[in-house]
C-alpha positions as CSV (number, residue, x, y, z in Angstrom):
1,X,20.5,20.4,-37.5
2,X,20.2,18.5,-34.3
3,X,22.8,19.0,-31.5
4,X,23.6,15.7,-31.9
5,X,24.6,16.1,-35.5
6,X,26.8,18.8,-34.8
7,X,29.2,16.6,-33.3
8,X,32.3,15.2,-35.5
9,X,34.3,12.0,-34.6
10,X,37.2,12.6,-36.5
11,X,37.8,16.3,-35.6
12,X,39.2,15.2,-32.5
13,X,41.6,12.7,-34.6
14,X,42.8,15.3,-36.8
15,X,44.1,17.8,-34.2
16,X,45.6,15.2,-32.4
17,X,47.2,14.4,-35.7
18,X,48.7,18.0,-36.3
19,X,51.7,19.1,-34.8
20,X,51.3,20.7,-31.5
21,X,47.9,19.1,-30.7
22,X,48.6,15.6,-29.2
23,X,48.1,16.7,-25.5
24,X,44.8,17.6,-26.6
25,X,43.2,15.3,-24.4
26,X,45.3,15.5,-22.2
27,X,43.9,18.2,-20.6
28,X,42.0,17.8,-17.5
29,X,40.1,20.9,-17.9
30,X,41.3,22.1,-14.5
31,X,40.8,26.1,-15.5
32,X,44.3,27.0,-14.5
33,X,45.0,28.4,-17.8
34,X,41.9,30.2,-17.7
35,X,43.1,32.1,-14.3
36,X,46.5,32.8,-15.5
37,X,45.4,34.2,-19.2
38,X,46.1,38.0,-19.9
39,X,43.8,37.9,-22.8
40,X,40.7,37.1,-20.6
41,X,41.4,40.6,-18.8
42,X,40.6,42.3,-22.1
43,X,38.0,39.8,-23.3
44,X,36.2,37.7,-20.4
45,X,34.5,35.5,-23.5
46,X,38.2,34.1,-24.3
47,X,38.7,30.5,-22.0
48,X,41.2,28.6,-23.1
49,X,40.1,25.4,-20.9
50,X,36.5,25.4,-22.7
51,X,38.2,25.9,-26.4
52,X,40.3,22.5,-25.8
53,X,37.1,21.0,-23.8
54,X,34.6,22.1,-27.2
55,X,37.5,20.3,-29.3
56,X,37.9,17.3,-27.2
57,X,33.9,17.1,-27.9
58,X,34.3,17.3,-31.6
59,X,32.2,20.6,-31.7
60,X,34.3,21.4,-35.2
61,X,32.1,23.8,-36.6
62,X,31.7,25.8,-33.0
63,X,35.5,25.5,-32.2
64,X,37.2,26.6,-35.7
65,X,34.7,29.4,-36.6
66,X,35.0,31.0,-32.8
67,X,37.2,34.0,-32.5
68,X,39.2,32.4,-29.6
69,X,41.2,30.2,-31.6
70,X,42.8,33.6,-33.3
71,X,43.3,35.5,-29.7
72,X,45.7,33.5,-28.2
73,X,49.9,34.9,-28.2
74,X,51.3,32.5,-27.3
75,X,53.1,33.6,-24.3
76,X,53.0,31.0,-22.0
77,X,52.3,31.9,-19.3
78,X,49.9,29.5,-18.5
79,X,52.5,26.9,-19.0
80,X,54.2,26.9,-15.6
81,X,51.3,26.5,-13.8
82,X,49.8,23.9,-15.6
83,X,49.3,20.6,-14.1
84,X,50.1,18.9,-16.9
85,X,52.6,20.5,-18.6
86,X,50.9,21.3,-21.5
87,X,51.7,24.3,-24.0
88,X,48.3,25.3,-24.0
89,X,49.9,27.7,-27.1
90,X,50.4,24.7,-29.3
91,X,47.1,23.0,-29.2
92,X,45.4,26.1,-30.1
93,X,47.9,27.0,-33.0
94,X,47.1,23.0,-33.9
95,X,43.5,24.2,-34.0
96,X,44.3,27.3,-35.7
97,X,46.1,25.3,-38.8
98,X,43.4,23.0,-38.9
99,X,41.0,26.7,-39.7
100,X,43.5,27.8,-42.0
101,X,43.4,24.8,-44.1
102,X,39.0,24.9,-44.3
103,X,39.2,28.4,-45.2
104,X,38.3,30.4,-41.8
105,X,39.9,33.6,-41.2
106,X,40.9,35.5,-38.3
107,X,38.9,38.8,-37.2
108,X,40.0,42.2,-37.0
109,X,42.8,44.1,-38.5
110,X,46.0,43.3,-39.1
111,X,49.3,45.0,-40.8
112,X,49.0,46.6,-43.7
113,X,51.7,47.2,-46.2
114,X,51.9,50.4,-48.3
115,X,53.6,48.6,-51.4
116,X,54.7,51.8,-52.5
117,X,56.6,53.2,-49.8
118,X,58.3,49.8,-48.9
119,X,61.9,49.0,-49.7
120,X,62.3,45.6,-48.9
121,X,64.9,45.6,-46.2
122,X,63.7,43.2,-44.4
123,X,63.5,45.4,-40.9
124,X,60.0,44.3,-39.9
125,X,60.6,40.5,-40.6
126,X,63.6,40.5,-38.4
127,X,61.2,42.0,-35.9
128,X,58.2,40.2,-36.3
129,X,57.6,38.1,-33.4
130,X,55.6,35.4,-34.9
131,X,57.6,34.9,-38.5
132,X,54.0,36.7,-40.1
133,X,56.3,39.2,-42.7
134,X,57.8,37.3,-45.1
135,X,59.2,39.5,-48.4
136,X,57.8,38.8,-52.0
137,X,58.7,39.8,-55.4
138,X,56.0,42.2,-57.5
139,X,56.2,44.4,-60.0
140,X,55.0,48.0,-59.4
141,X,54.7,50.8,-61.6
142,X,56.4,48.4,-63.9
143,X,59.2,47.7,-62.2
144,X,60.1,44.3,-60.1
145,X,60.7,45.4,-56.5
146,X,61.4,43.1,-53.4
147,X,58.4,44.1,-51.0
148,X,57.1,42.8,-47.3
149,X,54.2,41.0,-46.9
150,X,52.1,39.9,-44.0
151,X,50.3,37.2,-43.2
152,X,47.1,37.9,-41.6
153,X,46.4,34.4,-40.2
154,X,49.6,35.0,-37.9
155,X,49.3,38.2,-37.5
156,X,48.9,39.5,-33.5
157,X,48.6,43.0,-34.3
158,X,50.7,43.9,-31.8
159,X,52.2,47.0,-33.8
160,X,56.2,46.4,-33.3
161,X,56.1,46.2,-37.3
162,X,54.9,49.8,-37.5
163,X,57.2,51.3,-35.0
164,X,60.0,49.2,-36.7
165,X,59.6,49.8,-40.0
166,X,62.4,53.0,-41.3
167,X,60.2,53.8,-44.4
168,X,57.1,54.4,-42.5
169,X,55.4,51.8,-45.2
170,X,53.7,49.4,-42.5
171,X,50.4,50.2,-40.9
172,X,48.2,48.9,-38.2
173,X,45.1,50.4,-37.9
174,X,44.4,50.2,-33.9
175,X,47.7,51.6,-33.1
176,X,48.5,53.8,-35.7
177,X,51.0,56.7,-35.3
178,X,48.3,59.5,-36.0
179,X,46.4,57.7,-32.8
180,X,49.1,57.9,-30.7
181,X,50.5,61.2,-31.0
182,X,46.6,62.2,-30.6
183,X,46.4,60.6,-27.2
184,X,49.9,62.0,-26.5
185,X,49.1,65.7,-27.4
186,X,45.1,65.6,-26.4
187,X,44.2,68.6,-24.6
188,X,47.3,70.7,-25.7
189,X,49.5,68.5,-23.8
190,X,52.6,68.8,-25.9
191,X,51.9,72.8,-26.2
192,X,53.3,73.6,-22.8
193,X,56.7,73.8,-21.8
194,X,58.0,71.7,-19.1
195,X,60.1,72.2,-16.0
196,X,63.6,71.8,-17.8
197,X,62.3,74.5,-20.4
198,X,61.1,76.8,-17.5
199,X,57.8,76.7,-18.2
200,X,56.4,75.2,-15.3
201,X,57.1,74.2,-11.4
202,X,57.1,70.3,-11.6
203,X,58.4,68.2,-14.1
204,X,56.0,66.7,-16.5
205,X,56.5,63.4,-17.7
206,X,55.0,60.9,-20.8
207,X,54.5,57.2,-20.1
208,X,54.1,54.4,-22.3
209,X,52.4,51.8,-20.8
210,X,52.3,47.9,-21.9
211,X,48.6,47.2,-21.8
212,X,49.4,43.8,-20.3
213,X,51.9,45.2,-18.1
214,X,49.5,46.3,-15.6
215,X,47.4,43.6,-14.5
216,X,43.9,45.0,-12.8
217,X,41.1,47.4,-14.1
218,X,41.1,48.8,-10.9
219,X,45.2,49.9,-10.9
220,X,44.1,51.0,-15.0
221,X,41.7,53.2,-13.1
222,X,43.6,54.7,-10.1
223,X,46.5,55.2,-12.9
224,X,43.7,57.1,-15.5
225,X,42.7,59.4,-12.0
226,X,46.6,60.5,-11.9
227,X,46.8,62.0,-15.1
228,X,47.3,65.4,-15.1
229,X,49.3,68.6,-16.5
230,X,52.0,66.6,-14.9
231,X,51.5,63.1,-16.4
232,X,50.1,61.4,-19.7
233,X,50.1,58.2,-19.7
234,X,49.6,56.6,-23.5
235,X,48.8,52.7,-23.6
236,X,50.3,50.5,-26.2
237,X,49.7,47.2,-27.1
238,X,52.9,46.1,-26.7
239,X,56.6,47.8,-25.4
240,X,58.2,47.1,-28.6
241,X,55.4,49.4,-30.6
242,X,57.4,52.2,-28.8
243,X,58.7,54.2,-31.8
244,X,61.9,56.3,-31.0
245,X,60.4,59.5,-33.2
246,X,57.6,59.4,-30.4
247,X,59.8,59.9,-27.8
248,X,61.7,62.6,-28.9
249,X,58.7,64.7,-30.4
250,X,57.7,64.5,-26.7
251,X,60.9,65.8,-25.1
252,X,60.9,68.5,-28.1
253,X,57.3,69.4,-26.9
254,X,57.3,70.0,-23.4
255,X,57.7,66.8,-21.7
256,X,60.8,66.3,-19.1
257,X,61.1,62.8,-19.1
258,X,59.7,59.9,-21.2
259,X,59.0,56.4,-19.0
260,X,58.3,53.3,-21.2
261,X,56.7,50.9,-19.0
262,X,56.8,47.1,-20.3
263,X,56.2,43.6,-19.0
264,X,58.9,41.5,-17.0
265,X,61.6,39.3,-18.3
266,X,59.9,35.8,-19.0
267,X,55.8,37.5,-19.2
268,X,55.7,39.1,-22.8
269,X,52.5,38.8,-24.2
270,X,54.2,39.2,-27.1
271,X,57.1,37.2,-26.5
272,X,60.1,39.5,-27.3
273,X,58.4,42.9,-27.2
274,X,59.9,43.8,-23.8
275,X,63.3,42.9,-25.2
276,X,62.8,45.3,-27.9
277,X,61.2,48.0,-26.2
278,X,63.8,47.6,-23.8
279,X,66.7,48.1,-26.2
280,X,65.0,51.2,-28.2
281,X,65.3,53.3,-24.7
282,X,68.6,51.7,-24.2
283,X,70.3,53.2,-27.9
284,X,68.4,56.2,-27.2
285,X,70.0,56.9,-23.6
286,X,73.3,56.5,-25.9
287,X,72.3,59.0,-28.3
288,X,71.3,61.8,-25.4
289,X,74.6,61.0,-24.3
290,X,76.6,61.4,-27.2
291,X,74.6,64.8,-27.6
292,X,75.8,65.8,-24.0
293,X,72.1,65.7,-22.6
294,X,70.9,63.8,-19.8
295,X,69.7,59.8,-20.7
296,X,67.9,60.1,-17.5
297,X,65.2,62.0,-18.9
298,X,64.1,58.5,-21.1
299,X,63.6,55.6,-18.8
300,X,62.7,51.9,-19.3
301,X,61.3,49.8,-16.6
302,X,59.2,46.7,-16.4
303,X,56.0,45.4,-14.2
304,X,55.6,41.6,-13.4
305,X,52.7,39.6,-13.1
306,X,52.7,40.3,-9.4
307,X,53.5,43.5,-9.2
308,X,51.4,46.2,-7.7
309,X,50.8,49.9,-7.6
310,X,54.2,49.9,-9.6
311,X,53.6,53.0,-12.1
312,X,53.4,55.6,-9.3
313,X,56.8,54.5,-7.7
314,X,58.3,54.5,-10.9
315,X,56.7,58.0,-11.8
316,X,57.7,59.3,-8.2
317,X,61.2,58.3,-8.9
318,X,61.4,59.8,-12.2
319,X,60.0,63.5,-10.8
320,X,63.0,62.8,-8.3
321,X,65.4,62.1,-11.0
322,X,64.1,65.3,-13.1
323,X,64.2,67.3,-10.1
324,X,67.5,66.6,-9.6
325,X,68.5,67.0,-13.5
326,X,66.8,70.5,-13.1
327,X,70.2,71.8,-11.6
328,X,72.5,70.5,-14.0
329,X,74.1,71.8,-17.2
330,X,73.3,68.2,-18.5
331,X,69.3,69.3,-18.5
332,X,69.4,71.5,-21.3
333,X,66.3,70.4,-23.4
334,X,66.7,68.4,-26.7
């Protein structure tokens, strides 16, 4: 097939015709998007001002069988600084409905239900960010039961299904719960006692970091050279994948504090996952209190887009905090 051939008139008409993709040509291909997009930090390939330029080309095949048209959140935060004002989101979910509907699927995992350990309550489609959980009717073991279901094609694996879900029945295979408590415990981590237990001089402290939260490979790297018997720090895809059991198993297991770190009001790459990451630590500062224990020892704070060097102040402030704690009946460990 010549290159010429591989060009299709009427692609360009039919995005233009779905719902979200009539700025399509609007476009001017500027790259502003490109040097805003968190996903590009992960994956240079991923350039959401050549996607819309392939489309405005009528490159069909290239465009709806590229893994790009599958990557983006929709977050928006290219939006502001567009020129044009254009939801860069919508022309690529326009795209993406146009794949859908010819058959293409996205790549890589997504959640999983375990049919038999579901109940049906619903929890994980109130929390879905994207609307990808509906529930469905299906008989198992013979009997008709009201189960979750997930839709991989809007699907952003971003986890806050799993930590949401009370029966335990959703999965994720990326960000599983066997993972994580593995990179929390590696290295006998969770064996030693920590400072409010008496076992050591300095309080130790877990953090769960938003990948997109922090913003440079080189502040990932000066934050992976501060790890020690003192600190872990446990990436998540998102805030909202924080899962409350997590953070107690930690402050039952030698950890003094807990910091969940997540992105700033307005820069979710996942849209509401700092909201919900946010309130997890907030009802579990109300439970320490209503045990009498300290809430200070679980902390929630967030890092914006131009923030830097933010984890170590907020790591120094906790050690204060603990320090502090250290000398008051209120200390006494979970």
């Amino acid at each position: 097939m010549t290159g010429a051939a591989r060009f299709d008139g009427g692609f360009v008409g039919e995005i233009l015709a779905e719902p979200g993709g009539e700025h399509l040509l609007t476009c001017w291909s500027c790259g502003t998007c490109a040097a805003t997009c968190l996903v590009r930090r992960f994956d240079p390939a991923f350039n959401p001002r050549l996607l819309l330029r392939r489309a405005g080309l009528g490159l069909r095949e290239q465009v709806l069988s590229s893994a790009e048209i599958w990557q983006c959140s929709a977050c928006d935060a290219c939006y502001p600084r567009c020129p044009q004002q254009i939801h860069i989101s919508d022309v690529i979910r326009a795209i993406r409905n146009i794949a859908i509907r010819e058959g293409y699927a996205p790549p890589g995992p997504h959640a999983e239900v375990d049919p038999q350990r579901c109940s049906g309550c619903a929890v994980c489609t109130r929390a879905c960010p994207y609307g990808a959980i509906d529930r469905v009717v299906t008989f198992i073991d013979d009997q008709e039961r009201t189960i979750a279901r997930v839709d991989p094609n809007l699907c952003q694996h971003c986890g806050i299904c799993v930590a949401a879900c009370p029966s335990g029945a959703m999965s994720l295979e990326t960000v599983n719960d066997r993972e994580l408590v593995t990179r929390m415990g590696a290295g006998g981590w969770l064996e030693r006692p920590g400072m409010l237990q008496g076992g050591a001089d300095a309080p130790r402290i877990l953090a769960f970091v938003c990948q997109w939260s922090i913003h440079a490979d080189s502040e990932w790297a000066a934050l992976d050279a501060l790890q020690s018997d003192g600190l872990r720090i446990v990436r998540l895809p998102c805030s909202g994948r924080v899962d409350p059991a997590m953070v107690l198993l930690a402050l039952t297991q030698g950890a003094d504090g807990v910091l969940v770190v997540g992105c700033a009001e307005g820069e979710c790459h996942y849209l509401r996952g700092t909201y919900l990451g946010r309130g997890k630590v907030l009802l579990l500062n109300e439970m320490m209190q209503q045990l009498g224990l300290a809430s200070e020892r679980i902390a929630f704070a967030q890092s914006g887009a131009l923030d830097r060097r933010v984890l170590p102040r907020l790591v120094d402030q906790m050690r204060a905090d603990l320090v502090r704690l250290a000398h008051e009946p209120a200390a006494a460990a979970v």
